[in-house]
C-alpha positions in Angstrom: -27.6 -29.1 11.1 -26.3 -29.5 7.5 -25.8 -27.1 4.5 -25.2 -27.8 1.3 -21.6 -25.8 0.3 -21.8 -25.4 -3.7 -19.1 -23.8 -6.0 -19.8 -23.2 -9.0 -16.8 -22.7 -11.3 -16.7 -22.1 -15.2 -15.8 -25.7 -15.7 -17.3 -27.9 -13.0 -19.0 -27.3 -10.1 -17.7 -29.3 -6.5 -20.6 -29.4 -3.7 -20.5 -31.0 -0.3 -22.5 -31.4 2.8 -21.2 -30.1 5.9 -22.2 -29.6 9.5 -21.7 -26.4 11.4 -18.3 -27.3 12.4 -17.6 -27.0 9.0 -16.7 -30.8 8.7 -17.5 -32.9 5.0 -20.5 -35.4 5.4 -20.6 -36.0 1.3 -18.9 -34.6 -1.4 -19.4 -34.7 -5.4 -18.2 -32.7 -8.3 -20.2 -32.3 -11.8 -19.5 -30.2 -15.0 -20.7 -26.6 -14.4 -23.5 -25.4 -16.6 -23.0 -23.3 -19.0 -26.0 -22.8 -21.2 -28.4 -20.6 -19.6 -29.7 -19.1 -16.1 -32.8 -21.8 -16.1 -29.4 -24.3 -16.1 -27.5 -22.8 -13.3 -30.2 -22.8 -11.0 -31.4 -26.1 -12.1 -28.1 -27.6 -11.4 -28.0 -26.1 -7.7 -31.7 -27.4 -7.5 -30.7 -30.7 -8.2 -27.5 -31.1 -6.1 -29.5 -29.6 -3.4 -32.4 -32.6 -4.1 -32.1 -35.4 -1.3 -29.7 -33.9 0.8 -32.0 -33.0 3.7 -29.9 -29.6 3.8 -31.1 -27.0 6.1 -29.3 -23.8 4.0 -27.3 -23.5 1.0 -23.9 -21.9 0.4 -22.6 -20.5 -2.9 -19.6 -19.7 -4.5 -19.2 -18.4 -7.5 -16.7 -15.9 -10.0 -18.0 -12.6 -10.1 -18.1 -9.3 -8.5 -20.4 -10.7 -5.5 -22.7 -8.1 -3.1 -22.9 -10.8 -0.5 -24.8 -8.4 1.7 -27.7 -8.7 -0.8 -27.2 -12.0 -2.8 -26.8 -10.0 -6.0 -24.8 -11.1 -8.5 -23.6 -7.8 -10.1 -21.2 -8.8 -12.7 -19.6 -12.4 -13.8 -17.8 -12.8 -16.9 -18.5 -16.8 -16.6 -22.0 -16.5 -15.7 -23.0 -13.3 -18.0 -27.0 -14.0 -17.9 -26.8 -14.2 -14.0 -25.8 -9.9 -14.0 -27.7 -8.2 -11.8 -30.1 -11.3 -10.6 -30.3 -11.6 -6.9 -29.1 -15.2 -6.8 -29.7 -15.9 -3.1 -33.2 -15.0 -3.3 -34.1 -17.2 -6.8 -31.9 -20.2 -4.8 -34.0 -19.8 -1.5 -36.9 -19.1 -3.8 -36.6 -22.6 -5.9 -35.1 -24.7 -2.6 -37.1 -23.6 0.2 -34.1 -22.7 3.0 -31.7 -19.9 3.2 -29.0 -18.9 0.6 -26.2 -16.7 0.6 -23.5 -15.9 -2.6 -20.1 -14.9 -2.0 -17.7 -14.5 -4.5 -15.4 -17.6 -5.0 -11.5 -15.8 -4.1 -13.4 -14.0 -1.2 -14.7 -17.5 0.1 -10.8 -19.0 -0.2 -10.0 -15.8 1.4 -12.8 -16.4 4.8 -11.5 -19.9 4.9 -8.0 -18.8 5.6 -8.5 -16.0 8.1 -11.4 -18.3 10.0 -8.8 -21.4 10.3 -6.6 -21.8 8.0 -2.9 -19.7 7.5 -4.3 -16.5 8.3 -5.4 -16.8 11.7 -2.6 -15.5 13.0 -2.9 -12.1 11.8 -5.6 -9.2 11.5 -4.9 -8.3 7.5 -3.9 -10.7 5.1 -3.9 -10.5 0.9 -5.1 -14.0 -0.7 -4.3 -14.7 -3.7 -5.3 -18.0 -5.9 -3.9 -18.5 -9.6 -6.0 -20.9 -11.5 -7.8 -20.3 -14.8 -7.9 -16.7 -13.7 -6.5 -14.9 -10.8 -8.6 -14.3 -7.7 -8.1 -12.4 -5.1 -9.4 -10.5 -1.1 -8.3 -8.1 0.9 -9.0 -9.7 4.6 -8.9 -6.4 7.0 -9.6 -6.8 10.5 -10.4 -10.7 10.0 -13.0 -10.4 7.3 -13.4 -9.3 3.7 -12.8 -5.7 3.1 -15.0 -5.1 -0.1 -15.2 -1.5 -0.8 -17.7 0.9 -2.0 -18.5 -1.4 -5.1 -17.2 -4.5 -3.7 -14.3 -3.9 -5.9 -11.7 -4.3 -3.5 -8.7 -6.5 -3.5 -9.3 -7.1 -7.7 -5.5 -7.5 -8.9 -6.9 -9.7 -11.6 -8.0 -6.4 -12.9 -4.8 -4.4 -12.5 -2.7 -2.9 -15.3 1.1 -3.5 -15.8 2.6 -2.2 -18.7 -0.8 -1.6 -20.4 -1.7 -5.1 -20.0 -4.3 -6.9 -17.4 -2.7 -8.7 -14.8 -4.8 -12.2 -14.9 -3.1 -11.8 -19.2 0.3 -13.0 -18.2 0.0 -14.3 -14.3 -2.7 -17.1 -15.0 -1.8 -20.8 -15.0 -2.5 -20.7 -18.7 -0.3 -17.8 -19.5 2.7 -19.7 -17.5 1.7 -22.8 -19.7 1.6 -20.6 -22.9 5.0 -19.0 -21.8 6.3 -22.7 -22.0 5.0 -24.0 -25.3 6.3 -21.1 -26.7 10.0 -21.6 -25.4 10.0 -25.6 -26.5 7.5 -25.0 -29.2 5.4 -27.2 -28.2 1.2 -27.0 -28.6 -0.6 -25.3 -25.6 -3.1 -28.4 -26.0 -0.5 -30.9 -25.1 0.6 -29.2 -21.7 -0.9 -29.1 -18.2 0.4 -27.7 -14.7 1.9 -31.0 -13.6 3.3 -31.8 -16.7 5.4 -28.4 -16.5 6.5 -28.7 -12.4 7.6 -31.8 -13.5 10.0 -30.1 -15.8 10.4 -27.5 -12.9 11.3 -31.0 -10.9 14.2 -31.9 -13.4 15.6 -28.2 -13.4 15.3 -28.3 -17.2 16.5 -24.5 -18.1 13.0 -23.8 -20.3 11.1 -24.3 -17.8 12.9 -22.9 -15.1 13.2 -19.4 -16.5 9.5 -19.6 -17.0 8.8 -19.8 -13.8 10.9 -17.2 -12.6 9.7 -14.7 -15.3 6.0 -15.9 -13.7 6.8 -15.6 -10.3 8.6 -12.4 -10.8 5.8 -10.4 -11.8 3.7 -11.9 -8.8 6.5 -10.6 -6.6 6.4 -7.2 -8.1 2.3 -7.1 -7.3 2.9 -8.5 -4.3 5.1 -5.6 -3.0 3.2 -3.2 -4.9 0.1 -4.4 -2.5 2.5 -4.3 0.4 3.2 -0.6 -0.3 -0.7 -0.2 -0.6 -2.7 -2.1 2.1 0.3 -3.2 4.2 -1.0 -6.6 5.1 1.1 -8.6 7.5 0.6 -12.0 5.2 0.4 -13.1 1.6 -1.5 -16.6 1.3 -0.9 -18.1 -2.1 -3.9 -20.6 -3.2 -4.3 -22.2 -6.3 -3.8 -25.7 -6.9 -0.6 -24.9 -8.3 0.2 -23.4 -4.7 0.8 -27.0 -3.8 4.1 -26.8 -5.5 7.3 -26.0 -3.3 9.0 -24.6 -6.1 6.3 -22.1 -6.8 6.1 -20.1 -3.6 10.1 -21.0 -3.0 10.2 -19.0 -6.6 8.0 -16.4 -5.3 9.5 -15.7 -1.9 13.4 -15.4 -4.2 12.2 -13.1 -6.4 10.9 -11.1 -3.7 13.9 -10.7 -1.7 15.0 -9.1 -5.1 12.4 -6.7 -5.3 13.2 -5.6 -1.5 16.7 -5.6 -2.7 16.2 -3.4 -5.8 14.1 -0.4 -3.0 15.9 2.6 -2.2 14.5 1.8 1.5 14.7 -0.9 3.4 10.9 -2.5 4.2 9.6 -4.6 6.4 9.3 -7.9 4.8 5.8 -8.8 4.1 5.4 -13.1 5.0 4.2 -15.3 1.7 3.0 -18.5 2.6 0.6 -20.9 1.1 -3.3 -21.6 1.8 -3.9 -24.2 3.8 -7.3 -25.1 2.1 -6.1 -25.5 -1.9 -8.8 -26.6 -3.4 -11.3 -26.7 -0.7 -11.3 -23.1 0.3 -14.1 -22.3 -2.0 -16.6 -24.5 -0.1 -14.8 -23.9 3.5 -15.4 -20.1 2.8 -18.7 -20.7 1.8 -19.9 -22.7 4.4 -17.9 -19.8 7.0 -20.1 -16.9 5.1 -23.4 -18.9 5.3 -22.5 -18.8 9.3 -21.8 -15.5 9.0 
């Protein structure tokens, strides 16, 4: 059997064929569309075209019911609110959908078989564009009443959003700032390279960065009490990003009056496959 994994991001979309053990027969990856419903589900139509799939698996940003297929809210796809995307996909395609939200997805491909499988509740969290992130609880998404769980993108902290200064952009912005340099003219590897040559700039960046994930990490920790944190993210490649993470940690346990357990941080095995691995998992599911 083969299924068509598709997720859809706000700046391209990355699709591949697998088989049911979740193994890559094709790839591709195409800008995302961005114009209008008829153009979303036109681009998953076409993708899907010639494949020979037998079911399609989407990921996308959003507050996802994946029970239903309903899309209830996505800031990067505003005009798919409320439409029951599985059902329009299975509608226009002829085989069986399903919709998951895109962290949850990362999230299912780690506690399936990737650095969660080792443990019953786990906390992902990926740091792109924006920050997404699932609660896994007893090896599969825990979603809440309105599927709201596990949102730290969506937190406050000093009367400001979380995703506003823990984004990969607001890292990069962080930096321009302290060389005075234009945000256009900087990019992730550009700045780990920096990281690389311990310039100071960039170093103290990073730790302010990491230092606020630490402190939402243990603030989790006190919440949900998962026995693992796995960082995704293509920036979760970098050493010195989780090394950074896991240091100022150990700070933030030094700084409690009481002396907790401490909670494992380790990287997602997937990067920047999880989204279509998860997918694929949920369409299974």
């Amino acid at each position: 059997m083969k299924i068509l994994a598709v997720d859809i991001g706000g700046t391209f979309v990355k699709y591949a064929v697998m088989n049911e053990a979740v193994k890559f027969l094709s790839r591709g990856k195409i800008p995302a569309p961005t114009g209008s419903r008829a153009d979303f589900f036109n681009t998953v139509k076409e993708i899907f075209s010639g494949t020979g799939a037998e079911g399609i698996a989407l990921s996308m940003p959003g507050i996802i019911d994946a029970e239903r297929g309903v899309c209830l809210k996505s800031n990067a796809f505003p005009y798919n609110n409320g439409v029951n995307v599985a059902q329009v996909v299975e509608k226009i395609c002829g085989v069986r959908a399903t919709v998951e939200n895109d962290a949850n997805c990362a999230a299912l491909a780690e506690a399936e078989s990737g650095s969660l499988t080792d443990v019953e509740d786990g906390f992902v969290m990926i740091f792109g564009t924006s920050i997404g992130s699932a609660f896994i609880r007893g090896g599969d998404i825990h979603r809440g009443k309105n599927n709201l769980a596990g949102e730290v993108a969506f937190t406050f902290s000093d009367g400001e959003l979380f995703q506003n200064f823990c984004s990969v952009p607001a890292l990069l912005k962080d930096y321009a700032r302290a060389k005075n340099l234009s945000i256009e003219n900087l990019n992730g590897r550009d700045f780990f390279k920096a990281v690389g040559r311990n310039e100071n700039d960039a170093l103290a960046c990073l730790d302010r960065f990491t230092r606020r994930i630490a402190v939402q990490i243990f603030n989790i920790q006190m919440l949900l009490d998962p026995e693992k944190f796995a960082i995704g993210g293509g920036i979760s490649a970098q050493a010195s990003f989780i090394a950074s993470i896991r240091a100022n940690l150990d700070k933030v346990y030094a700084a409690s009056p009481i002396d907790f357990p401490r909670v494992e941080v380790v990287p997602c095995k997937f990067l920047n496959d999880a989204n279509l691995i998860g997918a694929m998992f949920r369409w299974l599911k």
